[in-house]
N, C-alpha and C positions, 0 to 999 in steps of 0.2 A: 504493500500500500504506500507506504513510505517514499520504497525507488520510484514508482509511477509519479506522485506528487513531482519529487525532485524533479523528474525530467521533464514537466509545466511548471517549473517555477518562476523560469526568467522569461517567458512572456506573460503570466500571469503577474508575476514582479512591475513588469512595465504596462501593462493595459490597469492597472488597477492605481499606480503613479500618476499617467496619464489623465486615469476618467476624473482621480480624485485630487488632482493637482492645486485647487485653495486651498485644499488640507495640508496635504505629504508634504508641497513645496515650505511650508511654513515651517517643518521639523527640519529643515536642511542642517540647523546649525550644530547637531549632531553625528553628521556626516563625517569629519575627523576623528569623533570620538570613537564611531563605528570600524573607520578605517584602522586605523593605532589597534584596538581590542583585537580586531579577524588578524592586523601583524602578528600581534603579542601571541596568539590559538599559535599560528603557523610556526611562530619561531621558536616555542617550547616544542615542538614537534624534529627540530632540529638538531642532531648530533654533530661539536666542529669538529669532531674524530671522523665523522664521513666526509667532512668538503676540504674537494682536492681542488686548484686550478690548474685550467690546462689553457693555450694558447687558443683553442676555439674559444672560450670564455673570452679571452682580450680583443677578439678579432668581432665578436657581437656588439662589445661593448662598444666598438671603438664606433661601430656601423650602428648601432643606437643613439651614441650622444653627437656623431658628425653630421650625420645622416638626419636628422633634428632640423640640427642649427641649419646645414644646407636645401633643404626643401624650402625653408623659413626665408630665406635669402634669396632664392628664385621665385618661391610663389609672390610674397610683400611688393613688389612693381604692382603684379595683377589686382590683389587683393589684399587688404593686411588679414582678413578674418580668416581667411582660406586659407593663409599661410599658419597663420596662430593654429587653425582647425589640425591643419597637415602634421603642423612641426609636436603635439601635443602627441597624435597619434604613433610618433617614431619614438619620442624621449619617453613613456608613460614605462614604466619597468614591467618587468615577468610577472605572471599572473602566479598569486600564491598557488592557486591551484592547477597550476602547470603540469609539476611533478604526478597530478593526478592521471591529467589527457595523457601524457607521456608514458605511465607505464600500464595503461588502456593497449598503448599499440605498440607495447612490446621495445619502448624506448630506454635508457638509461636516467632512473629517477635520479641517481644523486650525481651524478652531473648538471641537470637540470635546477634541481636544489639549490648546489655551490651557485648557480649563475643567475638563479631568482635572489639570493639574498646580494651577491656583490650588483647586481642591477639595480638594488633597490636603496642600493649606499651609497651608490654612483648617482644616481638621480638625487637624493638627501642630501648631495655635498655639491652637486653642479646646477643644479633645478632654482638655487639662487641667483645667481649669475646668470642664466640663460633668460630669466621672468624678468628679470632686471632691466637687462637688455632688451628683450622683443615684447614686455607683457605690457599691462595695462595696472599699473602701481601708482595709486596718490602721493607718491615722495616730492621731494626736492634737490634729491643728488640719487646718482648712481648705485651710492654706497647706502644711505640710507634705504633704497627699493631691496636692495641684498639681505639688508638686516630684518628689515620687515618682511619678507619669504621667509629668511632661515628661521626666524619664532617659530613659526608654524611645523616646519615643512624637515624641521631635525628632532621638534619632537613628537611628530608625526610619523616618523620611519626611523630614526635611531633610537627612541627611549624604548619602545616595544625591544628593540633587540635588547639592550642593553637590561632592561628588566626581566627578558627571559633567562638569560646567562647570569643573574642573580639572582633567582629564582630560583635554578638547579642549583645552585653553591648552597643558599642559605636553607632552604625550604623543599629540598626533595622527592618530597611526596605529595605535596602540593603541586610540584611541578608534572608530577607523574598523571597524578589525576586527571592536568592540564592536558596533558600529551594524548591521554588516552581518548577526550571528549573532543576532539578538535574536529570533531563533523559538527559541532557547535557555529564554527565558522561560517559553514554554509547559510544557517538561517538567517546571519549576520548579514549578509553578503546580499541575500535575499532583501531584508530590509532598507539596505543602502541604496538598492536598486529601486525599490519604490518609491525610496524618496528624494533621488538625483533624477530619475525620468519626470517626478512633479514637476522639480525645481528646474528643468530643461524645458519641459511645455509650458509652462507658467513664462521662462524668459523669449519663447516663441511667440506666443500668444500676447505678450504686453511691449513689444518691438512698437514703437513712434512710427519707423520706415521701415516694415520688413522687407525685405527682398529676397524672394523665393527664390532666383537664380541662385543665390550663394547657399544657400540651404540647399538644395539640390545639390550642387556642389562639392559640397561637406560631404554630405552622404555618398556620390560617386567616389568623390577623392580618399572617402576614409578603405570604401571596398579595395581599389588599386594598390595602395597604401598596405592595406591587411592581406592582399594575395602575393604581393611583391617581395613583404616580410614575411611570408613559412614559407614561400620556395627558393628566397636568396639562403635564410639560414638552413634548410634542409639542404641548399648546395652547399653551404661551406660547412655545414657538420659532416656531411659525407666523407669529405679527404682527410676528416680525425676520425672515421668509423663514429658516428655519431652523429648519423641523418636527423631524428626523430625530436633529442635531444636541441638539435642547432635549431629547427623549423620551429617547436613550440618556442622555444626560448625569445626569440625574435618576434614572433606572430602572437603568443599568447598574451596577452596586457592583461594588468593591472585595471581595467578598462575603469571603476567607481574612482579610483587615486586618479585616473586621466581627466575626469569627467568633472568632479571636484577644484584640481587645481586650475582647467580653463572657467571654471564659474570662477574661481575665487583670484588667479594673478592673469587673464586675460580677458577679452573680450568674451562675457556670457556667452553670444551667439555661440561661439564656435566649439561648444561645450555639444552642439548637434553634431560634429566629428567624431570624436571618441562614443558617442551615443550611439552613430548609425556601426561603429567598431565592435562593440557588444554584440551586435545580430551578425554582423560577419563572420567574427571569428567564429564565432558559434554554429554557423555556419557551414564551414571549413572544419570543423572539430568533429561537428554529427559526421560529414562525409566522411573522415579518415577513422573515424570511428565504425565506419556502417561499412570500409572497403576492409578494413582489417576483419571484422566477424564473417565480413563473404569470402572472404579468401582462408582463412581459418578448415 
């Protein structure tokens, strides 16, 4: 009963965000809170006796945070919201539940793992500097738009880790407990999405000057964007024996932390990128999951 639910969750998630979006939108501001809590599940789940790095890790990395900033720098002539939408959709980290999809289809989980946690340190430590630069920040200098990201956005993705790895030291069975319930995440996850899709049709629907062209847009360029990232990183996981592993790792997002950061350090609008991201990859997940059980 349970599994069948699960697997109508996330458009039941979103058509229920959607229908009910004067409500859900108005709980957004719990959204980090939500975000940090499903880290914290994920990363008591984590052993650093398992994460190894290996050169595919740096070569992801390197193709996530450039690969960002340069989409960002060619789309901004055309449009700056298209670029914001694009460049959110590349930097957004590994989806905690990656390691999941991945050993669904027979992929290397803690490879994966290693490269969901340092993705998500590397976003924590660059994600200042990059919003700084291209976002949409009430500062007065450079440095102060940096400061005002990093409040959020280090204890938003570092304190989780750092609270999990003191957690195992101090409190061990506490942490064990933690470890063992961490399908808890999922209904987290579930929740977030109801109320990031309110908070997403709520900034659709009250747009001064919509322009559906760029909405459109969004949503084409996120598809490109998400088919371009599993078959560039399933190319380069290949040549480390580690197809499966390189594809999700790339492809999979974080997609509520995507969705969240363009509401809160860019232009709202382009919060419907990472949004139309969510049905894609998902997308791409059901298939590679529906060819792996035919092929089985």
């Amino acid at each position: 009963m349970f599994k069948k639910i699960k697997s109508y969750m996330m458009p039941l998630a979103m058509i229920t965000g959607g229908l009910f979006y004067q409500y859900t939108s108005l709980l957004s501001f719990i959204t980090p809170y939500l975000i940090a809590l499903m880290l914290f599940i994920t990363y008591c789940g984590i052993s650093l006796r398992d994460i190894r790095f290996s050169r595919l890790h740096f070569f992801l990395l390197l193709i996530q945070i450039l690969g960002s900033v340069g989409v960002y720098l060619l789309l901004a002539p055309i449009h700056i919201i298209l670029a914001q939408g694009a460049m959110i959709c590349i930097l957004a980290p590994t989806a905690t539940a990656a390691p999941v999809i991945t050993g669904m289809l027979g992929g290397n989980t803690g490879s994966l793992t290693t490269y969901s946690l340092l993705s998500n340190i590397t976003v924590a430590i660059l994600a200042p500097i990059i919003f700084a630069a291209f976002g949409n920040i009430n500062a007065d200098s450079f440095v102060e738009s940096m400061l005002i990201v990093s409040e959020k956005v280090f204890i938003l993705l570092l304190l989780p880790f750092i609270c999990a790895l003191l957690l195992s030291r101090l409190l061990p069975r506490v942490h064990e407990i933690i470890k063992k319930n961490r399908g808890l995440s999922f209904y987290l996850w579930s929740l977030a999405l109801v109320i990031i899709t309110g908070k997403t049709v709520f900034f659709i629907l009250n747009q001064e000057n919509p322009n559906l062209l760029v909405q459109v847009a969004l949503g084409i360029g996120a598809f490109v964007i998400c088919v371009i990232q599993f078959l560039v990183g399933r190319k380069l996981g290949s040549k480390y024996d580690d197809t499966i592993a390189g594809g999700q790792g790339l492809g999979q997002k974080n997609t509520i932390l995507a969705i969240w950061m363009a509401q809160t350090y860019l232009n709202p609008i382009s919060s419907i990128g990472p949004g139309a991201y969510v049905l894609w990859q998902n997308l791409v997940n059901s298939y590679q999951v529906w060819r792996k059980r035919k092929d089985l």
